[in-house]
PDB file of N, CA, C and O in Angstrom:
ATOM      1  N   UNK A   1      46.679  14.125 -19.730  1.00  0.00           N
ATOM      2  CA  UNK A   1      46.091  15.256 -19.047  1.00  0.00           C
ATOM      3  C   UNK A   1      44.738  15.562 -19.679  1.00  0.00           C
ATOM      4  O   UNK A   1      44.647  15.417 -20.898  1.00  0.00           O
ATOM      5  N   UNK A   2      43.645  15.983 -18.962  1.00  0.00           N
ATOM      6  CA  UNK A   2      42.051  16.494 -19.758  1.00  0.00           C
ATOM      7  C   UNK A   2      42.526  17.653 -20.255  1.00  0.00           C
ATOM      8  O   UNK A   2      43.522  18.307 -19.945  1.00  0.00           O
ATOM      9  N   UNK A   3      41.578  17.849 -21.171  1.00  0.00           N
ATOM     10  CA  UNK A   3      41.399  18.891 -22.180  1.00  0.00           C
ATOM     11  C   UNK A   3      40.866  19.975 -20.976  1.00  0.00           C
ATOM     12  O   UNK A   3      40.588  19.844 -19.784  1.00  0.00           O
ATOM     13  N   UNK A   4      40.874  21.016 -21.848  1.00  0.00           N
ATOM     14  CA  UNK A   4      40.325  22.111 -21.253  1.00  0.00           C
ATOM     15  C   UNK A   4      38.809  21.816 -21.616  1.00  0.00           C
ATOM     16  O   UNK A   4      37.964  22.240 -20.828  1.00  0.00           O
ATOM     17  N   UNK A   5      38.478  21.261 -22.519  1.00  0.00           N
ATOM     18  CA  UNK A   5      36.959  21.180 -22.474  1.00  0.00           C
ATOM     19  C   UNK A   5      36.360  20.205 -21.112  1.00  0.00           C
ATOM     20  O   UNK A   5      35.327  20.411 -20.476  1.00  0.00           O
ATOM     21  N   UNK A   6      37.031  19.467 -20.978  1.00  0.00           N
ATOM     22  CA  UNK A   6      36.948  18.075 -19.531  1.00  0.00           C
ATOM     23  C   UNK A   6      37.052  18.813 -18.839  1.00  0.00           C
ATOM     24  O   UNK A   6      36.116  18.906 -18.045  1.00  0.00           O
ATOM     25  N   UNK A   7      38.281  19.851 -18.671  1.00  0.00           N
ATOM     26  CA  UNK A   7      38.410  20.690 -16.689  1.00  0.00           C
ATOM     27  C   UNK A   7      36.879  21.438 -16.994  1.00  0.00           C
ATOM     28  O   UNK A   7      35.935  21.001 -16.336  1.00  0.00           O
ATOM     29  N   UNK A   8      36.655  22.377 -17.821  1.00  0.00           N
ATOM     30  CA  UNK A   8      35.523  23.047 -17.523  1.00  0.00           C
ATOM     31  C   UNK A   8      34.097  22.447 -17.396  1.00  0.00           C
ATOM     32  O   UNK A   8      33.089  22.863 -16.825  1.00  0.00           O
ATOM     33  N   UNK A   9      34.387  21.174 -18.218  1.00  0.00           N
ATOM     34  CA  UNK A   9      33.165  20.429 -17.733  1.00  0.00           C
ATOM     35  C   UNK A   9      33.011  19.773 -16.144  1.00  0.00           C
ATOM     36  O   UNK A   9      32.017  19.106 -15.858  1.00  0.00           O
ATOM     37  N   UNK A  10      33.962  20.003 -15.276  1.00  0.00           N
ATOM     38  CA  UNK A  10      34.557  19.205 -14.501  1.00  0.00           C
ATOM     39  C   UNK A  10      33.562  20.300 -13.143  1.00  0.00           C
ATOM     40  O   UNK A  10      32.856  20.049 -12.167  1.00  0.00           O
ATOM     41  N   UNK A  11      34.203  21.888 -14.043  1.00  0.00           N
ATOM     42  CA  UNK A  11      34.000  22.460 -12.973  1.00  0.00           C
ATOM     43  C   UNK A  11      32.606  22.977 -13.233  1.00  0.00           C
ATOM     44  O   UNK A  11      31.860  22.829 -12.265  1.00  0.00           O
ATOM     45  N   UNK A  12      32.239  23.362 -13.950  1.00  0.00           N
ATOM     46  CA  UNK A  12      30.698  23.101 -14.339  1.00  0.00           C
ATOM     47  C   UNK A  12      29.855  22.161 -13.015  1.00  0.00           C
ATOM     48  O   UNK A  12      29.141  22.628 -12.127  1.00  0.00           O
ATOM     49  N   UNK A  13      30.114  21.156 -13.183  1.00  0.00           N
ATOM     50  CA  UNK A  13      29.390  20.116 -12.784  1.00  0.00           C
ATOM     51  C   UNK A  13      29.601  20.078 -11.071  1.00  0.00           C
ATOM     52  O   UNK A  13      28.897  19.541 -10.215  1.00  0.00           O
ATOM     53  N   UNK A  14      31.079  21.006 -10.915  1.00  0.00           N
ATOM     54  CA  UNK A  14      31.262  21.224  -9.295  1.00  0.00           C
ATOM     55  C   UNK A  14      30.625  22.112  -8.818  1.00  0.00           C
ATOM     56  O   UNK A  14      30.056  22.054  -7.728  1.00  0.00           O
ATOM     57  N   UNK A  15      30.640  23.428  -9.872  1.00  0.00           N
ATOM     58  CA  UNK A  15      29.413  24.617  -9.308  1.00  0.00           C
ATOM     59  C   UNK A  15      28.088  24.207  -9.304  1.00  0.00           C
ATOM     60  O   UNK A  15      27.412  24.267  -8.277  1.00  0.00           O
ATOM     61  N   UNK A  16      27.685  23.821 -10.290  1.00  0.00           N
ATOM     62  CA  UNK A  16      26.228  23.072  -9.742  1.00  0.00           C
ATOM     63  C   UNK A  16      25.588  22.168  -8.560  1.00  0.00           C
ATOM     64  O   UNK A  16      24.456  22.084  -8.084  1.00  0.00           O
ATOM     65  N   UNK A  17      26.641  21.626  -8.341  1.00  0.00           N
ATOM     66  CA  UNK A  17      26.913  20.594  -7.099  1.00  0.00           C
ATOM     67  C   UNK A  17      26.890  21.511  -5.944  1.00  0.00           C
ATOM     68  O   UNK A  17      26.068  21.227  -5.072  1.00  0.00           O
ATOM     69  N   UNK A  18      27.612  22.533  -5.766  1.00  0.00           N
ATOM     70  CA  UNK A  18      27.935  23.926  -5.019  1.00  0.00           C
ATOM     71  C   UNK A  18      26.650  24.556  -5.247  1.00  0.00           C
ATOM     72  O   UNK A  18      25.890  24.196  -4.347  1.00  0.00           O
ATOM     73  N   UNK A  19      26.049  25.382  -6.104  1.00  0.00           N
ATOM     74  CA  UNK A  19      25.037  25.893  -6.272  1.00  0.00           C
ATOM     75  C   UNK A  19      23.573  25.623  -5.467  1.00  0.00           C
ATOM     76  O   UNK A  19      22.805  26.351  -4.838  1.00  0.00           O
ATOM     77  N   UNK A  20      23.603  23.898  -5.896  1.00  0.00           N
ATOM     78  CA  UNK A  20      22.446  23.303  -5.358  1.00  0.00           C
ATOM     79  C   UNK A  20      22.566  23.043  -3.594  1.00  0.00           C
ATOM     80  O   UNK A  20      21.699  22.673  -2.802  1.00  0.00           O
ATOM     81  N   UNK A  21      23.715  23.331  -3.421  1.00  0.00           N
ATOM     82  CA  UNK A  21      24.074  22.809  -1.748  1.00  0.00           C
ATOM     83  C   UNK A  21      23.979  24.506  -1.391  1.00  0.00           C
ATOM     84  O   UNK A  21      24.147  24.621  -0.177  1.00  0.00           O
ATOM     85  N   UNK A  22      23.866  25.222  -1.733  1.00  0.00           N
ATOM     86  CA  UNK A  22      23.543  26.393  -1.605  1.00  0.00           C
ATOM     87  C   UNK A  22      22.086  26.890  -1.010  1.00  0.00           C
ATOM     88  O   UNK A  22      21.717  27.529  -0.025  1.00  0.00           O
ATOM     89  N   UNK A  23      21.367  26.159  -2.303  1.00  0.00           N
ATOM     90  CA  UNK A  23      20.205  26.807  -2.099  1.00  0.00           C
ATOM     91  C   UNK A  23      19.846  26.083  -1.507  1.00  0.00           C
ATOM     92  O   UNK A  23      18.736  26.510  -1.186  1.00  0.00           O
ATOM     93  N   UNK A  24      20.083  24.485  -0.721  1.00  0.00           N
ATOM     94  CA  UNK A  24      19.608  24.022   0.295  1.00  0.00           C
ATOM     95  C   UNK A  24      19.710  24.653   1.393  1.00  0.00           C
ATOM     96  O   UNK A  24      18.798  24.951   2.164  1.00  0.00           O
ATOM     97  N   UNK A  25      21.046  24.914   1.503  1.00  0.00           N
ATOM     98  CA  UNK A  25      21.174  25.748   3.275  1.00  0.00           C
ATOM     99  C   UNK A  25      20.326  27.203   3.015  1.00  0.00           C
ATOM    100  O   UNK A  25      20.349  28.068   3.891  1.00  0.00           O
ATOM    101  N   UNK A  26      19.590  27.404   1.768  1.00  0.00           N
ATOM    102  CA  UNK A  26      19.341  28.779   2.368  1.00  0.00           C
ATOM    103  C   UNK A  26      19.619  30.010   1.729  1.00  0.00           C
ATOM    104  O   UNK A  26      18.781  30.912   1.755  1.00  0.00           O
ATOM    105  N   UNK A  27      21.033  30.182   0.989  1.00  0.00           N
ATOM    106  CA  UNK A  27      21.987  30.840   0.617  1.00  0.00           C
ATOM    107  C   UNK A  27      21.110  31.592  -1.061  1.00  0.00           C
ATOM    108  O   UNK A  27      20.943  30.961  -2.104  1.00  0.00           O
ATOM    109  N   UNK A  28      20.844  32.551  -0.889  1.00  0.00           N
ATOM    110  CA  UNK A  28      20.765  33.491  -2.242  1.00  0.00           C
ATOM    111  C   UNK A  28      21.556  33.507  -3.182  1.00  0.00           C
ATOM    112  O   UNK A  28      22.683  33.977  -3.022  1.00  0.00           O
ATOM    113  N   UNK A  29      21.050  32.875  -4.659  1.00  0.00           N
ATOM    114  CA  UNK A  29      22.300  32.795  -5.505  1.00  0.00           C
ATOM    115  C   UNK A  29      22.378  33.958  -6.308  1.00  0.00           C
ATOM    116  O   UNK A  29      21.794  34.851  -5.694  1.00  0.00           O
ATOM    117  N   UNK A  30      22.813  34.372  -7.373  1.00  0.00           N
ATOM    118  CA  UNK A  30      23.103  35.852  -8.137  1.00  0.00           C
ATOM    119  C   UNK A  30      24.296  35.374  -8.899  1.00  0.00           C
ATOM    120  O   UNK A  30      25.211  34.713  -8.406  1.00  0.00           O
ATOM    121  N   UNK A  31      24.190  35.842 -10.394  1.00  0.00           N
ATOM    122  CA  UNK A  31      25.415  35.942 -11.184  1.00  0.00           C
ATOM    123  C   UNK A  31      26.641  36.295 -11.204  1.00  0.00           C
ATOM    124  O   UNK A  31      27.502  36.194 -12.078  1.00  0.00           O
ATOM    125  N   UNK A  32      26.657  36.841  -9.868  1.00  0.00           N
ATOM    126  CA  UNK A  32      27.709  37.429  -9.386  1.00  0.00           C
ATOM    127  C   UNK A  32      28.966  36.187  -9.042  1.00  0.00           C
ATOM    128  O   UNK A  32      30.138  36.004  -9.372  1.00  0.00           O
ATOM    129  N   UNK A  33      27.902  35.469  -8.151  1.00  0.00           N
ATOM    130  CA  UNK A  33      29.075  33.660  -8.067  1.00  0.00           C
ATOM    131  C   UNK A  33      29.718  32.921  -9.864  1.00  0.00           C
ATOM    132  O   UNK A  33      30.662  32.136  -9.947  1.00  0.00           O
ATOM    133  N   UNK A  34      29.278  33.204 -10.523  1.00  0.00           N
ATOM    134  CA  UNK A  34      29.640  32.819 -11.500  1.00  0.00           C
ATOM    135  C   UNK A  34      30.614  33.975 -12.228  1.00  0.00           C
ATOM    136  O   UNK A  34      30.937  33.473 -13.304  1.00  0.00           O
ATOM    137  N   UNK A  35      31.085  35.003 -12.139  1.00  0.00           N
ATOM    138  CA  UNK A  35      31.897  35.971 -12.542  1.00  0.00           C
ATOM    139  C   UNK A  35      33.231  35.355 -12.506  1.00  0.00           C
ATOM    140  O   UNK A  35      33.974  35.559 -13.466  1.00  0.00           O
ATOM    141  N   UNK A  36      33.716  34.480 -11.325  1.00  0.00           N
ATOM    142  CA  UNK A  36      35.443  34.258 -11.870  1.00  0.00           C
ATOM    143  C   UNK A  36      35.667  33.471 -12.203  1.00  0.00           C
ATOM    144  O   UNK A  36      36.819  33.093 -11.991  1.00  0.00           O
ATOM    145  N   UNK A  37      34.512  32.375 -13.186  1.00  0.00           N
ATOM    146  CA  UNK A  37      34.500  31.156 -13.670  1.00  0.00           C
ATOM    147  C   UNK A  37      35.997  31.155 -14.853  1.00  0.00           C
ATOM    148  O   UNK A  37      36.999  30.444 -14.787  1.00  0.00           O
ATOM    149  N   UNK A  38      35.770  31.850 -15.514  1.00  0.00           N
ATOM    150  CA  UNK A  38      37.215  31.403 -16.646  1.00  0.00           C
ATOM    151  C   UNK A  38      38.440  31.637 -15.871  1.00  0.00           C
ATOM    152  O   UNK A  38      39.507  31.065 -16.094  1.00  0.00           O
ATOM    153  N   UNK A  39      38.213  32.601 -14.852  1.00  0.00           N
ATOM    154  CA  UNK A  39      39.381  32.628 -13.799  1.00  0.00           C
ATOM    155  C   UNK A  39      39.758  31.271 -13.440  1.00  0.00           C
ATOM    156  O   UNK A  39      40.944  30.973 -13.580  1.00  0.00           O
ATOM    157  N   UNK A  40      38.633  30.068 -12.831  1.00  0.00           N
ATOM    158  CA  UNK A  40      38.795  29.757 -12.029  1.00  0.00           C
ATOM    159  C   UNK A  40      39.549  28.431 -13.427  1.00  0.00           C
ATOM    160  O   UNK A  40      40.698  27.992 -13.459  1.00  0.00           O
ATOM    161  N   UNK A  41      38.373  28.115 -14.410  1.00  0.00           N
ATOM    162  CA  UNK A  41      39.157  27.423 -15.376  1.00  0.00           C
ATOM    163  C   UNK A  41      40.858  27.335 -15.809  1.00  0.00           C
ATOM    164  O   UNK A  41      41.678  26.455 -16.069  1.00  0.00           O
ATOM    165  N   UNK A  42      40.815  28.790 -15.709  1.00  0.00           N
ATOM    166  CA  UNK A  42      42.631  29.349 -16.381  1.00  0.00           C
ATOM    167  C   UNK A  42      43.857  28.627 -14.835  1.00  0.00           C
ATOM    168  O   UNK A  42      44.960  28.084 -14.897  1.00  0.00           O
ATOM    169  N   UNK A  43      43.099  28.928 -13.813  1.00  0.00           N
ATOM    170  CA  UNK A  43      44.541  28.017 -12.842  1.00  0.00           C
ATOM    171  C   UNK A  43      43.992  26.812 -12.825  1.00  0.00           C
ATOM    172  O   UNK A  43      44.719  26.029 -12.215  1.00  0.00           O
ATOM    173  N   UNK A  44      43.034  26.329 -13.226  1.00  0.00           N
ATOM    174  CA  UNK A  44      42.886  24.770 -12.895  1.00  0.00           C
ATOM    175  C   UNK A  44      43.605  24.295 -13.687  1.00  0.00           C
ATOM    176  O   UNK A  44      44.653  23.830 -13.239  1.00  0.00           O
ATOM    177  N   UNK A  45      43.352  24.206 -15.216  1.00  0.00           N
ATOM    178  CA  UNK A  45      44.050  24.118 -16.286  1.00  0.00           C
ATOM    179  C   UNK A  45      45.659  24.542 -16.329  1.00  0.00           C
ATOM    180  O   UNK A  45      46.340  24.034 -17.220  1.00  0.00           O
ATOM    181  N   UNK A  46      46.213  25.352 -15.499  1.00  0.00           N
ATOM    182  CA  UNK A  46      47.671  26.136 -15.274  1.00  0.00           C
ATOM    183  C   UNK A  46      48.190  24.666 -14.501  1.00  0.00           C
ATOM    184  O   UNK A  46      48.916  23.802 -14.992  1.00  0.00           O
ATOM    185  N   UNK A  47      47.589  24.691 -13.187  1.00  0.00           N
ATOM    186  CA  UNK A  47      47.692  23.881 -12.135  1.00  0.00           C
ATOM    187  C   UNK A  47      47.999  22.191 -12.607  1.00  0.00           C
ATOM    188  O   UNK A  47      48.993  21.603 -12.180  1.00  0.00           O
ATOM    189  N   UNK A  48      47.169  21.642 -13.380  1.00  0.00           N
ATOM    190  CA  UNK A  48      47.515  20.527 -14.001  1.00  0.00           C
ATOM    191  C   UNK A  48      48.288  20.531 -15.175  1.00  0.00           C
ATOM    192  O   UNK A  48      48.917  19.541 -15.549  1.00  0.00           O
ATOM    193  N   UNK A  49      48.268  21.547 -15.740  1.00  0.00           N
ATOM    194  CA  UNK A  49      49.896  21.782 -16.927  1.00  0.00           C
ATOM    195  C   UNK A  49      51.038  21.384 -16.232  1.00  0.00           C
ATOM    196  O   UNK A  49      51.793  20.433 -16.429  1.00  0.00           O
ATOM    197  N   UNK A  50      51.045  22.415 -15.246  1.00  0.00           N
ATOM    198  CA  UNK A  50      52.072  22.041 -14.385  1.00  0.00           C
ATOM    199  C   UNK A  50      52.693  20.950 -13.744  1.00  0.00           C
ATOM    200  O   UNK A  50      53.910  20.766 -13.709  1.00  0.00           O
ATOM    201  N   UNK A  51      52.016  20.384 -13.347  1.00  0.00           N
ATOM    202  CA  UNK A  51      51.662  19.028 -12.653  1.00  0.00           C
ATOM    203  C   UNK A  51      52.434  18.090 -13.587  1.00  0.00           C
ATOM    204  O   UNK A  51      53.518  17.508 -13.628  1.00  0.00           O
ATOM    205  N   UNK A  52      51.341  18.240 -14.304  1.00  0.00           N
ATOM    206  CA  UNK A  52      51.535  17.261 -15.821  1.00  0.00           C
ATOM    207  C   UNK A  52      53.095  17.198 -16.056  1.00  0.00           C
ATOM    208  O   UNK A  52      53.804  16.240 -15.747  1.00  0.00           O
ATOM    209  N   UNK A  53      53.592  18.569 -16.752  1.00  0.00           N
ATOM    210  CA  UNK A  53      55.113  18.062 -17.052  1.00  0.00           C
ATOM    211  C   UNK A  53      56.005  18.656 -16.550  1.00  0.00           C
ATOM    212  O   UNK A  53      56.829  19.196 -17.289  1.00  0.00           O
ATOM    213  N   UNK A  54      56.136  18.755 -15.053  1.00  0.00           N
ATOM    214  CA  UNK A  54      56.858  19.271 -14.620  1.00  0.00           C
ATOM    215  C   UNK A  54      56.765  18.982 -12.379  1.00  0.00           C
ATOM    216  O   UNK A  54      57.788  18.676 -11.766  1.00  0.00           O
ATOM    217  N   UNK A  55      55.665  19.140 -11.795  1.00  0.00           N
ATOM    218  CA  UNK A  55      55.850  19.088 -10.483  1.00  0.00           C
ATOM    219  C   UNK A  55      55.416  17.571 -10.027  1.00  0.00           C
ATOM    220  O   UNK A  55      55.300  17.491  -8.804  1.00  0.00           O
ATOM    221  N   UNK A  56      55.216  16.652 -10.558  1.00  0.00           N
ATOM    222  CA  UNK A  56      54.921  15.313 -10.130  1.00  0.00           C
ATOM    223  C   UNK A  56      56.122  14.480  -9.881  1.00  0.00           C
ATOM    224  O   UNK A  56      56.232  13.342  -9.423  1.00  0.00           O
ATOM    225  N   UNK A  57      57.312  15.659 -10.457  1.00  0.00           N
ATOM    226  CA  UNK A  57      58.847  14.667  -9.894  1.00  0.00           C
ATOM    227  C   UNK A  57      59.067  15.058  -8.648  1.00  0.00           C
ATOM    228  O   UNK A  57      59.648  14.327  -7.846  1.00  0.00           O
ATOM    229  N   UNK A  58      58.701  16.054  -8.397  1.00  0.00           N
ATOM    230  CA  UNK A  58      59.058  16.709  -6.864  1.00  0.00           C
ATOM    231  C   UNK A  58      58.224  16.749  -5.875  1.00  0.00           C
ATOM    232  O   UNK A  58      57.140  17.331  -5.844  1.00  0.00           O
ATOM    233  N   UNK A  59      58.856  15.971  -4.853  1.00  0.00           N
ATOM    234  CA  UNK A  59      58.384  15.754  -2.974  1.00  0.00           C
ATOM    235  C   UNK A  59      57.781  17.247  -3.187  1.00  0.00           C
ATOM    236  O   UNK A  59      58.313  18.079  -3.923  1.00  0.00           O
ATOM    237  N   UNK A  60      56.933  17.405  -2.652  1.00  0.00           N
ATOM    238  CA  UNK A  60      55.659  16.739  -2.125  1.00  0.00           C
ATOM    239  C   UNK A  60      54.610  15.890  -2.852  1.00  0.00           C
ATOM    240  O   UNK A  60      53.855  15.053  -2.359  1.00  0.00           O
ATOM    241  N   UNK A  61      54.729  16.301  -4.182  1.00  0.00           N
ATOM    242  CA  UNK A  61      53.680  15.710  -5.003  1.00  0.00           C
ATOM    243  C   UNK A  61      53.567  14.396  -5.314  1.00  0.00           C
ATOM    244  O   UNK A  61      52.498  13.799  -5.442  1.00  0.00           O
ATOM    245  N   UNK A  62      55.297  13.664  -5.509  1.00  0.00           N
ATOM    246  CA  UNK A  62      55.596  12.896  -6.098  1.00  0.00           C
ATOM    247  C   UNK A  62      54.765  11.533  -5.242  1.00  0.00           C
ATOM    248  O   UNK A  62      54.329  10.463  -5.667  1.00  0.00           O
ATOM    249  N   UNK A  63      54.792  12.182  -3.780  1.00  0.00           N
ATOM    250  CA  UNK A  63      53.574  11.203  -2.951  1.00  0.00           C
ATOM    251  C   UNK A  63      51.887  11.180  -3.347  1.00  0.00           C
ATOM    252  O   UNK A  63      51.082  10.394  -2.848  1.00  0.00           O
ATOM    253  N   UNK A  64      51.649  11.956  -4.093  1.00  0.00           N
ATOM    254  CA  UNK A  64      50.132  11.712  -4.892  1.00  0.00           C
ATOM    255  C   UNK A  64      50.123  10.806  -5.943  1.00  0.00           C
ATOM    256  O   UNK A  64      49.042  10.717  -6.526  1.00  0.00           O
ATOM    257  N   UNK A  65      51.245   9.947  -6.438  1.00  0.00           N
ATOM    258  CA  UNK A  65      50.893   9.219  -6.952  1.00  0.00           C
ATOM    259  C   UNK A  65      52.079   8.033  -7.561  1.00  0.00           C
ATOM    260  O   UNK A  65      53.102   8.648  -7.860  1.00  0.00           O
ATOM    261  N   UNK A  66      52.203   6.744  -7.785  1.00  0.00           N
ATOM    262  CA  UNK A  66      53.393   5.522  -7.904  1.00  0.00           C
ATOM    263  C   UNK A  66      53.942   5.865  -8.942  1.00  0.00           C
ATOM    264  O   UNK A  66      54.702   4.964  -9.296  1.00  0.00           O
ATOM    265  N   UNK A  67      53.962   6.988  -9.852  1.00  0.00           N
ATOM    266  CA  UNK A  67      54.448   6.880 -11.180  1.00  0.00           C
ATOM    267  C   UNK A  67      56.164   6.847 -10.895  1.00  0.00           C
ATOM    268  O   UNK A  67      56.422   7.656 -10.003  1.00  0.00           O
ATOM    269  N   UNK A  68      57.260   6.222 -11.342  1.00  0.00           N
ATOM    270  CA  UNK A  68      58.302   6.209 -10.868  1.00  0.00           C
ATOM    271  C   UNK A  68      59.026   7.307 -11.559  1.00  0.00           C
ATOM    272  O   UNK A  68      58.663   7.545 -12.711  1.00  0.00           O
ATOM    273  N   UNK A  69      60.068   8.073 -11.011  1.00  0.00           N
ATOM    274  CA  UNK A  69      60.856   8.822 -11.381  1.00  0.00           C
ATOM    275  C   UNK A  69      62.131   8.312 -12.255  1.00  0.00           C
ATOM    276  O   UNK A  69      63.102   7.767 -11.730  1.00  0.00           O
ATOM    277  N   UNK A  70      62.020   8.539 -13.560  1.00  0.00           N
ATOM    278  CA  UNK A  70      62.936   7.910 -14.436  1.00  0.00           C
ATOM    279  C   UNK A  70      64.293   8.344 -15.258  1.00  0.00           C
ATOM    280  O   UNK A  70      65.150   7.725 -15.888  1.00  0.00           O
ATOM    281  N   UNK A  71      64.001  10.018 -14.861  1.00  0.00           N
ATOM    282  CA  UNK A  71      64.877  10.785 -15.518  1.00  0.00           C
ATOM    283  C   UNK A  71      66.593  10.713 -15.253  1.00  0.00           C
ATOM    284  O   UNK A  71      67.082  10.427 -14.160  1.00  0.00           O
ATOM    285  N   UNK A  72      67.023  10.886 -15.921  1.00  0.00           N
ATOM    286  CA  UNK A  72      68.675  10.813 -15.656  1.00  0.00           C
ATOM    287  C   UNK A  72      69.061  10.079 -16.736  1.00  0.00           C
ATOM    288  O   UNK A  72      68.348   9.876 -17.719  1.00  0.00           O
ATOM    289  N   UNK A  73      70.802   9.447 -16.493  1.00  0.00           N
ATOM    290  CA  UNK A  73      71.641   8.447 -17.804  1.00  0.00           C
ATOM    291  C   UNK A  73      71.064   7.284 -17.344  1.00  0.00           C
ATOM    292  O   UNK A  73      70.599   6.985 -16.244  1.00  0.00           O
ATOM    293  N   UNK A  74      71.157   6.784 -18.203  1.00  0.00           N
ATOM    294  CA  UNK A  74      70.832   4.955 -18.211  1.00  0.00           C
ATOM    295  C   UNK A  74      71.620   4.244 -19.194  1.00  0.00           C
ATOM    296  O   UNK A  74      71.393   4.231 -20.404  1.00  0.00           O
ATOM    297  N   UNK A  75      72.741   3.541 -18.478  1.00  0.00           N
ATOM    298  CA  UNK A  75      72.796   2.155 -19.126  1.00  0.00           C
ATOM    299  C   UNK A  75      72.375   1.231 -19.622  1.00  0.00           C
ATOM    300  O   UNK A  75      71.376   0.720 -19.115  1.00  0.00           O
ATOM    301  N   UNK A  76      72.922   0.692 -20.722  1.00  0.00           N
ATOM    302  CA  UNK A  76      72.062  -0.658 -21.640  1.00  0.00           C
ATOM    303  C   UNK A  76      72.620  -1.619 -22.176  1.00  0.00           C
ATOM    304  O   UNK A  76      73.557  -1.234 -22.877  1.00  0.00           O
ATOM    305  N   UNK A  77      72.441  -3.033 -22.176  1.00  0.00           N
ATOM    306  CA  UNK A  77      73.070  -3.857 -23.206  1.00  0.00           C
ATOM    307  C   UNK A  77      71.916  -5.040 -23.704  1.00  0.00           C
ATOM    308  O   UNK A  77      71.173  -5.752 -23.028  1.00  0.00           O
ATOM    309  N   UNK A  78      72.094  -4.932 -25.092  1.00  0.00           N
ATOM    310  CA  UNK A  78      71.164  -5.646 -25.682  1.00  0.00           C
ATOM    311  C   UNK A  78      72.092  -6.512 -25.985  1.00  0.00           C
ATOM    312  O   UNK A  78      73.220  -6.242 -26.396  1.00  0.00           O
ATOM    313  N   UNK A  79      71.537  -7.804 -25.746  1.00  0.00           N
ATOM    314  CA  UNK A  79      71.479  -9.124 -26.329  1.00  0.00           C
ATOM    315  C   UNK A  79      71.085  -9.855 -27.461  1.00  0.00           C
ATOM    316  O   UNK A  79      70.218 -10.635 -27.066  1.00  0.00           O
ATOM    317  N   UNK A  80      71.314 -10.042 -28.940  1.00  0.00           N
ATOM    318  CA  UNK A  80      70.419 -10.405 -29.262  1.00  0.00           C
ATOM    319  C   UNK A  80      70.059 -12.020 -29.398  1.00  0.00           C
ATOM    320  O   UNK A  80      71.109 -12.628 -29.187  1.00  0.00           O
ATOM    321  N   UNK A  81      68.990 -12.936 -29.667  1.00  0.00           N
ATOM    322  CA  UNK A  81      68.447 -14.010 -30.107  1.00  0.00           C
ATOM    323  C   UNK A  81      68.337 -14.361 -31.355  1.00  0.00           C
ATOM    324  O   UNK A  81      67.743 -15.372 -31.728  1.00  0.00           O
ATOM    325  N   UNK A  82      68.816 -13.672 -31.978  1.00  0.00           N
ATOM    326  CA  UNK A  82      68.854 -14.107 -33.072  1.00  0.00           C
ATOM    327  C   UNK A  82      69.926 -14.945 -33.673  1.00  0.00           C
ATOM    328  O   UNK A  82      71.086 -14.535 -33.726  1.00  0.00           O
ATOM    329  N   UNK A  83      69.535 -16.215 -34.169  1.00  0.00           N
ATOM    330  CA  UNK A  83      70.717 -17.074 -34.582  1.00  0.00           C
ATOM    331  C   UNK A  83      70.739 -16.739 -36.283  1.00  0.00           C
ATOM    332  O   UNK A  83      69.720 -16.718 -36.973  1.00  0.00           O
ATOM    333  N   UNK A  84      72.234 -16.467 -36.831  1.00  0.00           N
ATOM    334  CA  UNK A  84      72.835 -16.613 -37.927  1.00  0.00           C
ATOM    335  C   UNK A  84      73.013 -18.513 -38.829  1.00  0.00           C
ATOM    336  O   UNK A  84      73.641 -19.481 -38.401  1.00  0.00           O
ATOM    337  N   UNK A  85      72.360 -18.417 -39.848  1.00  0.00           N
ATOM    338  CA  UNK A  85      72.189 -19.259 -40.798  1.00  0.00           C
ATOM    339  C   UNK A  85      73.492 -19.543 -41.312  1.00  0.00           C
ATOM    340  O   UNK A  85      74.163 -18.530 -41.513  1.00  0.00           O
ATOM    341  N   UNK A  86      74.105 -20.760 -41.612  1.00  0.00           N
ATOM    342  CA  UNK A  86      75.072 -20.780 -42.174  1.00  0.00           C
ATOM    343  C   UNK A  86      74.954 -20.420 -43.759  1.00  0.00           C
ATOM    344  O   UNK A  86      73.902 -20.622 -44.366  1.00  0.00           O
ATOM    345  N   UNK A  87      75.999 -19.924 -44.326  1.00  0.00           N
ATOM    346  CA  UNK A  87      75.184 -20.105 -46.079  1.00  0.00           C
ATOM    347  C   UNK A  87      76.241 -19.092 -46.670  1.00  0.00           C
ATOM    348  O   UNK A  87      76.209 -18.793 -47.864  1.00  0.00           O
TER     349      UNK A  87
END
């Protein structure tokens, strides 16, 4: 999972992206758009916690990505190769 320093750099780099598509169309910017930034950090960061260890086993999500679902009992039998020396 990214650090919280990676999501905020992440989103950094999306408001600017946003910002600049802004002032193309036109749009007046003000400090005011930047006010629910740690807001917006704190569920991004929530959102992929989550994700992370806990909602990626469960339909719907589990279709965003091949990781296989592994949890439960599992059976085992080892074999070994190793041959015994007489002596």
């Amino acid at each position: 999972m990214p650090s919280g320093f990676s999501i905020s750099v992440i989103i950094i780099v999306a408001a600017g992206v946003w910002a600049i598509s802004l002032l193309y169309f036109g749009v007046d910017l003000s400090w005011d758009y930047a006010k629910p930034f740690s807001v917006t950090v704190a569920v991004v960061t929530g959102l992929l916690t989550a994700f992370d260890r806990v909602l990626w086993r469960h339909w719907p999500f589990r279709l965003s990505h091949k990781t296989p679902e592994l949890s439960g009992e599992w059976g085992a039998e080892l074999l070994s190769s190793y041959a015994e020396q007489g002596g």
